[in-house]
C-alpha positions as CSV (number, residue, x, y, z in Angstrom):
1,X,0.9,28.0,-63.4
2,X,-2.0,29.0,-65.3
3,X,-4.6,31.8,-63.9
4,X,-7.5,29.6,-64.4
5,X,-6.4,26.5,-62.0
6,X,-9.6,24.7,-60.5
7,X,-9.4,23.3,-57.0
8,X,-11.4,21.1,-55.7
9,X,-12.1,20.6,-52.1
10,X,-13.3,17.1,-50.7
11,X,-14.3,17.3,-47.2
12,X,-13.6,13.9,-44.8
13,X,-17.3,12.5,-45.2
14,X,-17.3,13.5,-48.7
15,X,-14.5,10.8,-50.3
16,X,-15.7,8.4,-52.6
17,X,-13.4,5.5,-52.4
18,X,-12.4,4.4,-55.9
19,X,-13.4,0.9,-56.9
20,X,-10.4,-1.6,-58.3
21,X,-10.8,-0.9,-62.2
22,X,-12.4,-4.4,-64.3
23,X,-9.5,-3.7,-66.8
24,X,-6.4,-4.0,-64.2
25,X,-8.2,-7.3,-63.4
26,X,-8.1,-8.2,-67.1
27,X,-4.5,-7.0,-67.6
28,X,-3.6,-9.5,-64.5
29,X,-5.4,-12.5,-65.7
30,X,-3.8,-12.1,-69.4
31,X,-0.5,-11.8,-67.6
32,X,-1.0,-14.9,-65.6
33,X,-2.5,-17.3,-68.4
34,X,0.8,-15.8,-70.3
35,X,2.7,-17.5,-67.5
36,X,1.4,-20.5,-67.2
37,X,1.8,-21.3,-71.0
38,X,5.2,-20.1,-70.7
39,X,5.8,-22.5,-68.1
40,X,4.1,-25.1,-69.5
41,X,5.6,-24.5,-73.1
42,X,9.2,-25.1,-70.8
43,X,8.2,-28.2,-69.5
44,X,7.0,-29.5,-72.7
45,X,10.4,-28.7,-74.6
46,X,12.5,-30.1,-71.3
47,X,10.8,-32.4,-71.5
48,X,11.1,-33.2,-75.6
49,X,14.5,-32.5,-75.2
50,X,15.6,-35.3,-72.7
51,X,13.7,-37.7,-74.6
52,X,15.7,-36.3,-77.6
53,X,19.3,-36.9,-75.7
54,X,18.0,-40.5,-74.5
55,X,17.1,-41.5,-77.6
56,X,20.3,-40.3,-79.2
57,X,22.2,-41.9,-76.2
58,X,20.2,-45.6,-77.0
59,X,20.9,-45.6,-80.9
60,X,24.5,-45.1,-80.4
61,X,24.8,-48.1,-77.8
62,X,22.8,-49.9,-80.3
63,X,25.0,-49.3,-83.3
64,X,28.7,-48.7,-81.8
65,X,31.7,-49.6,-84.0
66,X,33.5,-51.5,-81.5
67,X,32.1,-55.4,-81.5
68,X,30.7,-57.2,-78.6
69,X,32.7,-60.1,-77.3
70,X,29.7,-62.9,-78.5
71,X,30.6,-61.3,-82.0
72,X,34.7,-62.1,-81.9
């Protein structure tokens, strides 16, 4: 400990209460809009990604290599 150490006595009627800082607001408002693109970003590619399958499904009941029994 060094020689010079300051104290600093608050008394019960003396204590400021601290007010909630703007920039933890900020911080919380970027992580949320971080969030809800991530989330949306999720649906979007589930969502490209079963259109993808069904479309890939469709094409290969459209041009399968067996025939069809009006074609025998």
């Amino acid at each position: 400990m060094t020689a010079k150490m300051k104290i600093k006595v608050i008394k019960k009627g003396e204590a400021v209460k601290a007010e909630p800082s703007v920039k933890a607001e900020k911080v919380s408002k970027k992580t949320q809009a971080r969030e809800m693109v991530s989330t949306v970003t999720n649906w979007v590619s589930d969502f490209q990604s079963r259109k993808r399958e069904e479309t890939k499904v469709a094409f290969e009941q459209l041009f399968s290599s067996r025939p069809r029994p009006s074609e025998s």
